[in-house]
PyMOL Python script that loads the backbone (N, CA, C, O; Angstrom):
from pymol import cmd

cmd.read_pdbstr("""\
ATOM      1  N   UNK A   1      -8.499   6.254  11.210  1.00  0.00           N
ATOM      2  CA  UNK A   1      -7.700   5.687  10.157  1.00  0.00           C
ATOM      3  C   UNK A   1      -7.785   4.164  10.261  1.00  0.00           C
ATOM      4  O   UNK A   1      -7.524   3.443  11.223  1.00  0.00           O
ATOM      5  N   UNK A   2      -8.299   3.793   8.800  1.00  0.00           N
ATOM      6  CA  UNK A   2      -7.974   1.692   9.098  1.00  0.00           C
ATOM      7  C   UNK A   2      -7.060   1.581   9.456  1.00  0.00           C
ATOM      8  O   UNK A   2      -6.278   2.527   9.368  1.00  0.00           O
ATOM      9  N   UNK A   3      -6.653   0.327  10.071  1.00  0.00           N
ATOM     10  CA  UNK A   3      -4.851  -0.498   9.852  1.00  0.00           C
ATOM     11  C   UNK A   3      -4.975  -1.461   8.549  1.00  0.00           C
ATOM     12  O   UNK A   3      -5.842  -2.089   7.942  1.00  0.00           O
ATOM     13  N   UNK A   4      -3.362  -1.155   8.481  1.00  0.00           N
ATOM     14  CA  UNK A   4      -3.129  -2.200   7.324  1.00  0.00           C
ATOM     15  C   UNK A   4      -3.425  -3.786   8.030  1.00  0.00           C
ATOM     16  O   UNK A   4      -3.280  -4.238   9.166  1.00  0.00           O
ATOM     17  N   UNK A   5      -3.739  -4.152   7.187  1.00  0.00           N
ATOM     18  CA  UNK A   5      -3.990  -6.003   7.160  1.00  0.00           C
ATOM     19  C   UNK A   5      -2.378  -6.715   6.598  1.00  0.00           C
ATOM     20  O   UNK A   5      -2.360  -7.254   5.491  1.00  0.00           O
ATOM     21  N   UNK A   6      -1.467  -6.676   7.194  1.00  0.00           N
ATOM     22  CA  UNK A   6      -0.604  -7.195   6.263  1.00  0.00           C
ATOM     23  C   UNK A   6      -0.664  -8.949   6.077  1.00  0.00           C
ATOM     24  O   UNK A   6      -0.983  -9.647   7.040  1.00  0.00           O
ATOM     25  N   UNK A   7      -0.399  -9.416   5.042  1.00  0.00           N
ATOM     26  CA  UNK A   7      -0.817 -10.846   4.686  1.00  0.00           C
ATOM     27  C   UNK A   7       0.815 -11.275   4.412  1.00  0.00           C
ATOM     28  O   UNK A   7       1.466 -10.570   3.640  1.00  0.00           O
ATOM     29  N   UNK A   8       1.651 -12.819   5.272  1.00  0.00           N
ATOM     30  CA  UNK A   8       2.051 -13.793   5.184  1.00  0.00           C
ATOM     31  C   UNK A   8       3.003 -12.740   5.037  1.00  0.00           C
ATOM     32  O   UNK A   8       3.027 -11.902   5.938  1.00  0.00           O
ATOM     33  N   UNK A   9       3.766 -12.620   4.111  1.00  0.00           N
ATOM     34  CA  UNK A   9       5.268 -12.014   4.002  1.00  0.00           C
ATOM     35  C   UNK A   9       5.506 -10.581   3.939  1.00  0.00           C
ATOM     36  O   UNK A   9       6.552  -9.963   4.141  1.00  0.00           O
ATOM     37  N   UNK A  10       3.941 -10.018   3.512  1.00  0.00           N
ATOM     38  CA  UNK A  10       3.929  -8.866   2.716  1.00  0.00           C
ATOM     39  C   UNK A  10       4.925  -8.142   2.902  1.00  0.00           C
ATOM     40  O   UNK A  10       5.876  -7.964   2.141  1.00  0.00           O
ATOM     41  N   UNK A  11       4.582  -7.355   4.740  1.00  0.00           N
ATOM     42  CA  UNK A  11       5.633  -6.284   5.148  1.00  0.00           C
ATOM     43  C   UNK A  11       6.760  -6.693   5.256  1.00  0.00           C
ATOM     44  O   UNK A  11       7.559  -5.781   5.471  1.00  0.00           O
ATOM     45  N   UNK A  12       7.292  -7.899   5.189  1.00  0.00           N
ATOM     46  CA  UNK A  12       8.707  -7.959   4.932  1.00  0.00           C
ATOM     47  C   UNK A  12       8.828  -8.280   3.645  1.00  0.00           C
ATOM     48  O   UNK A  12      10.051  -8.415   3.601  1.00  0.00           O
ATOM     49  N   UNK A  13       8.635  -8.393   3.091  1.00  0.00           N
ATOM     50  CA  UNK A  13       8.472  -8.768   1.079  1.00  0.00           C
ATOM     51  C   UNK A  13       9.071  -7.078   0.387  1.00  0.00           C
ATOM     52  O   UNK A  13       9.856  -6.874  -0.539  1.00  0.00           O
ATOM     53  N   UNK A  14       8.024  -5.674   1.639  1.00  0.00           N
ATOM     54  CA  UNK A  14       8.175  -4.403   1.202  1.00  0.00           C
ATOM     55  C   UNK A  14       9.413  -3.897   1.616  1.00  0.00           C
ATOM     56  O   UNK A  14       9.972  -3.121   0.841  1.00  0.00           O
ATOM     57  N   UNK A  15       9.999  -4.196   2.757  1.00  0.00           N
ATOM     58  CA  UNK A  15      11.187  -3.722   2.863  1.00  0.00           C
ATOM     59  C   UNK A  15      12.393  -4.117   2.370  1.00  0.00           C
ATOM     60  O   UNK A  15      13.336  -3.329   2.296  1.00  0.00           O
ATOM     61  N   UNK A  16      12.470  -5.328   2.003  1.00  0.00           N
ATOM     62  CA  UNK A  16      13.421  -5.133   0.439  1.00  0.00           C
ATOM     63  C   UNK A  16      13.395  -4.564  -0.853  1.00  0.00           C
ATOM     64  O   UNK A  16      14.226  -4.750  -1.741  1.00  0.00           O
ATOM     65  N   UNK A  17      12.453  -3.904  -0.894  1.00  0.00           N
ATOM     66  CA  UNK A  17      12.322  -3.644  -2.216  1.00  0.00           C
ATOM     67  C   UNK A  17      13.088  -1.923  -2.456  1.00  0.00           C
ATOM     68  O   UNK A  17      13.022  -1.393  -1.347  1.00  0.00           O
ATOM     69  N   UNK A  18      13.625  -1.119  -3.277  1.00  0.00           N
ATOM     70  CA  UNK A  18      13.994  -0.084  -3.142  1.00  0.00           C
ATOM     71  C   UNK A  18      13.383   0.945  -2.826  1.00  0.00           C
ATOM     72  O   UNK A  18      12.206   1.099  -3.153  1.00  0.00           O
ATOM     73  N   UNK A  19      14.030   1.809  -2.161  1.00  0.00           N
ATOM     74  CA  UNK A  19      13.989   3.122  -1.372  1.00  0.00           C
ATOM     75  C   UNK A  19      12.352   3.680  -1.950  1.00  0.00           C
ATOM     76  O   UNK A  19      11.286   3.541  -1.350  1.00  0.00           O
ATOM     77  N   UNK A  20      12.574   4.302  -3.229  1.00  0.00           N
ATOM     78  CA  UNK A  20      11.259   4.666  -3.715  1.00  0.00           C
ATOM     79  C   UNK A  20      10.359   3.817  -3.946  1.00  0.00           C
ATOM     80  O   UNK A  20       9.209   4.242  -3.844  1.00  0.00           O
ATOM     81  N   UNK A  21      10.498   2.717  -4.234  1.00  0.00           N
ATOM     82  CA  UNK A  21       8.807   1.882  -4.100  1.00  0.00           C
ATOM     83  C   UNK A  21       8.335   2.072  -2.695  1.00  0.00           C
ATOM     84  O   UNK A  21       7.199   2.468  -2.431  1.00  0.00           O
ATOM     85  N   UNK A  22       9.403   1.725  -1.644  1.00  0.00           N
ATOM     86  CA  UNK A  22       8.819   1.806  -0.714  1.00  0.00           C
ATOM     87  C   UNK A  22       8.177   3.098  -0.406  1.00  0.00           C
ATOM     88  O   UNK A  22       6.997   2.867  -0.143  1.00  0.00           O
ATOM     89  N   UNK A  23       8.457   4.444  -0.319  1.00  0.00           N
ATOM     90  CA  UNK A  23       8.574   5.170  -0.393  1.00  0.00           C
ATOM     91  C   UNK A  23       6.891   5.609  -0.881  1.00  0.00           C
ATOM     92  O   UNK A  23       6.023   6.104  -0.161  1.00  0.00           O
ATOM     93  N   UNK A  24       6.795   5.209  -2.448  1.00  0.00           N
ATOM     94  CA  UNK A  24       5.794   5.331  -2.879  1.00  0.00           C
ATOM     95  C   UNK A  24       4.767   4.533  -2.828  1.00  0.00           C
ATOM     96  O   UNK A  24       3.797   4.937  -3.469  1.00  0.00           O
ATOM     97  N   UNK A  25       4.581   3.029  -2.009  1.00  0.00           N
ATOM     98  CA  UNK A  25       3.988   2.593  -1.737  1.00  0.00           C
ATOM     99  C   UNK A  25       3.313   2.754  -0.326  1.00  0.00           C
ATOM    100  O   UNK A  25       2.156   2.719   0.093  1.00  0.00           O
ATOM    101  N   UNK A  26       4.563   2.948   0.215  1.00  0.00           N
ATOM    102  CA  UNK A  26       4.051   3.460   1.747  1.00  0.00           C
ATOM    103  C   UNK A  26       2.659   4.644   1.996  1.00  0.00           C
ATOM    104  O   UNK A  26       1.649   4.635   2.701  1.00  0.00           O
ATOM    105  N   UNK A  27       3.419   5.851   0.737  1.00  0.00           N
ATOM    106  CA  UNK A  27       2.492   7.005   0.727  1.00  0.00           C
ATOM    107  C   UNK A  27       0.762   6.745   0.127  1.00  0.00           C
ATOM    108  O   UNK A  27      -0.197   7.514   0.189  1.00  0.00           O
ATOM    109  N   UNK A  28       0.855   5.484  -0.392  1.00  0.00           N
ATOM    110  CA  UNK A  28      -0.275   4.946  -1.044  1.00  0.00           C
ATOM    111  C   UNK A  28      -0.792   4.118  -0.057  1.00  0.00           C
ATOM    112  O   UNK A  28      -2.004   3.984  -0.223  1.00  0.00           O
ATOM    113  N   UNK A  29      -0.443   3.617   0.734  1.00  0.00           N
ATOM    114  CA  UNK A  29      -0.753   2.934   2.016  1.00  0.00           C
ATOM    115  C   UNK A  29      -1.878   3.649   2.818  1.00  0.00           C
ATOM    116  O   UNK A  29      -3.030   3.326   3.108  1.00  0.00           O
ATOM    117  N   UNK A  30      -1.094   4.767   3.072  1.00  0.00           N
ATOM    118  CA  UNK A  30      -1.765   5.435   4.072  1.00  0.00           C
ATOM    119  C   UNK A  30      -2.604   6.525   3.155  1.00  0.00           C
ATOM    120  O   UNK A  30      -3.134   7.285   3.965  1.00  0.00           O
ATOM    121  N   UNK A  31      -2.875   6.838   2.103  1.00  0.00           N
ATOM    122  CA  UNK A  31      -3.788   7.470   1.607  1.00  0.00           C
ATOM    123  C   UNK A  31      -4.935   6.569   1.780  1.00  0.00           C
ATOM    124  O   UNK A  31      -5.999   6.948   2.269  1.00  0.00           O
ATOM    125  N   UNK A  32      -4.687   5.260   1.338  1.00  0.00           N
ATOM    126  CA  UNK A  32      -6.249   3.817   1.679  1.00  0.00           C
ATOM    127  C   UNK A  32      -6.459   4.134   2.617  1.00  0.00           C
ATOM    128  O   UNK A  32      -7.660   4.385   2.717  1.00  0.00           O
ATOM    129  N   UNK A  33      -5.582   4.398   4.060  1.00  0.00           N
ATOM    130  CA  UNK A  33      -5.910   4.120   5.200  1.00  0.00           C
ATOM    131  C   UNK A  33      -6.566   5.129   5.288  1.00  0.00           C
ATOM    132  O   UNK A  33      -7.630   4.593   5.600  1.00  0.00           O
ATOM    133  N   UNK A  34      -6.875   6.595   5.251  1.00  0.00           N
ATOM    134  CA  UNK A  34      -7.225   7.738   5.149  1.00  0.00           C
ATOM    135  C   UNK A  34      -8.838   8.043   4.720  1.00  0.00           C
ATOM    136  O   UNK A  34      -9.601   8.909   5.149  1.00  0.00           O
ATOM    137  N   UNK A  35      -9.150   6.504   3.238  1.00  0.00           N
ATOM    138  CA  UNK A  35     -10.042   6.485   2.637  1.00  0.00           C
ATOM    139  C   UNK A  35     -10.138   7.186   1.188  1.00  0.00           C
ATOM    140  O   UNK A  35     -11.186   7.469   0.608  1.00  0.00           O
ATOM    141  N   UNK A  36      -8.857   7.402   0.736  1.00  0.00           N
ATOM    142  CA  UNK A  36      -8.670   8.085  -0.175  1.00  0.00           C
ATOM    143  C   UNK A  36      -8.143   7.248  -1.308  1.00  0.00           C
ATOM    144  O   UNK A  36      -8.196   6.019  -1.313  1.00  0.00           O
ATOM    145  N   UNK A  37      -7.545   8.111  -2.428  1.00  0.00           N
ATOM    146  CA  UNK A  37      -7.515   7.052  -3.205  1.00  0.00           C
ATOM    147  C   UNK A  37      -6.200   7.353  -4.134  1.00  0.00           C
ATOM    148  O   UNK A  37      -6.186   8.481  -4.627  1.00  0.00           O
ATOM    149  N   UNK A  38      -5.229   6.604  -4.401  1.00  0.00           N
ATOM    150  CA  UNK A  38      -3.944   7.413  -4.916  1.00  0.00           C
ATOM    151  C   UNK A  38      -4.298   7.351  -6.067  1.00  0.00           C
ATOM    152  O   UNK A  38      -5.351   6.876  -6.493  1.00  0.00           O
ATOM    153  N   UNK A  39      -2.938   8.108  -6.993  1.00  0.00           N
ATOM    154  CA  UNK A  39      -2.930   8.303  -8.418  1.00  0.00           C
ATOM    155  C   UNK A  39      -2.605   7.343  -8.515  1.00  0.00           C
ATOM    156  O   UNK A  39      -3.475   6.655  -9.048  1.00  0.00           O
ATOM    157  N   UNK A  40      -1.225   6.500  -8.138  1.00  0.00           N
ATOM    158  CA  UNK A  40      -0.740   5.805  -8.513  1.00  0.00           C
ATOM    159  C   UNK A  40      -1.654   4.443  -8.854  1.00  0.00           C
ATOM    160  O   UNK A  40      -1.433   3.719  -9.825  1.00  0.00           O
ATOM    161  N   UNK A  41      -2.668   4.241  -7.924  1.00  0.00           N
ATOM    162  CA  UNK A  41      -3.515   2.778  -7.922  1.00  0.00           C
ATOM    163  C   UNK A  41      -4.220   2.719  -8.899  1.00  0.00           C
ATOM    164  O   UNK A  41      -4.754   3.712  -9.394  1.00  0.00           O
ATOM    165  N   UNK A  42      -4.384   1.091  -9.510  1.00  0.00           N
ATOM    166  CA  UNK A  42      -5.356   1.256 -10.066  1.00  0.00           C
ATOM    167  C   UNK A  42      -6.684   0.183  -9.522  1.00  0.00           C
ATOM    168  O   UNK A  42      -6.349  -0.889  -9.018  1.00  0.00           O
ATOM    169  N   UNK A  43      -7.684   0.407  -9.606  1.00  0.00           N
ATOM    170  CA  UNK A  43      -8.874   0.131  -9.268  1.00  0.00           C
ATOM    171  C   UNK A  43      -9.361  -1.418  -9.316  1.00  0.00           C
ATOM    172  O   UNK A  43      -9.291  -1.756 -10.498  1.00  0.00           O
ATOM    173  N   UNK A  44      -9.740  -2.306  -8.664  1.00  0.00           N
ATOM    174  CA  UNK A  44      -9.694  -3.621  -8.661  1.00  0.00           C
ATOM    175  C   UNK A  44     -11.675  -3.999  -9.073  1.00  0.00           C
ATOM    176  O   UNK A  44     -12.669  -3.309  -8.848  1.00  0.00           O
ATOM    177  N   UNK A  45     -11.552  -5.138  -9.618  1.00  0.00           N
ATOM    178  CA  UNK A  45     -12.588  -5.677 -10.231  1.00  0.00           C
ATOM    179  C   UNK A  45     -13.402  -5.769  -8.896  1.00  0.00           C
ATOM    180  O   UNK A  45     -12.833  -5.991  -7.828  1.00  0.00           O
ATOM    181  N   UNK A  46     -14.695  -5.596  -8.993  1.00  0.00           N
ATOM    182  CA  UNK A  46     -15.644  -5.709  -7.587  1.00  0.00           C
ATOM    183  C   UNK A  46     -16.071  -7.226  -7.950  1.00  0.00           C
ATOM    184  O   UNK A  46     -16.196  -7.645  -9.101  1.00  0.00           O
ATOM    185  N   UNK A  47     -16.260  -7.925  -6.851  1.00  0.00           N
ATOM    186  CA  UNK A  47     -16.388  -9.765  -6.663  1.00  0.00           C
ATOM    187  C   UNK A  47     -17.827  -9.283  -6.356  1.00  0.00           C
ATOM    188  O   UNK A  47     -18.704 -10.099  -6.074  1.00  0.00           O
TER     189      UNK A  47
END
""", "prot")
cmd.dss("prot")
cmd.show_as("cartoon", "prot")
cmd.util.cbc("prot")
cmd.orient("prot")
């Protein structure tokens, strides 16, 4: 499994935020980490 990279505030930026974002972000977290890919995401421009 990758690790998250967290950048400057992020992981504390996420734990204020409410129960279910976190919640549902978390679960989207670790699907990346997995190599997978959530519903919820959407797909970023390739550089």
């Amino acid at each position: 499994m990758k690790p998250v990279l967290w950048i400057a505030s992020s992981k504390k930026d996420l734990t204020t935020m409410p129960e279910k974002v976190m919640t549902d972000l978390g679960y989207a977290l670790y699907e990346a980490q997995r190599g997978e890919f959530s519903g919820n995401a959407i797909r970023g421009k390739k550089i």
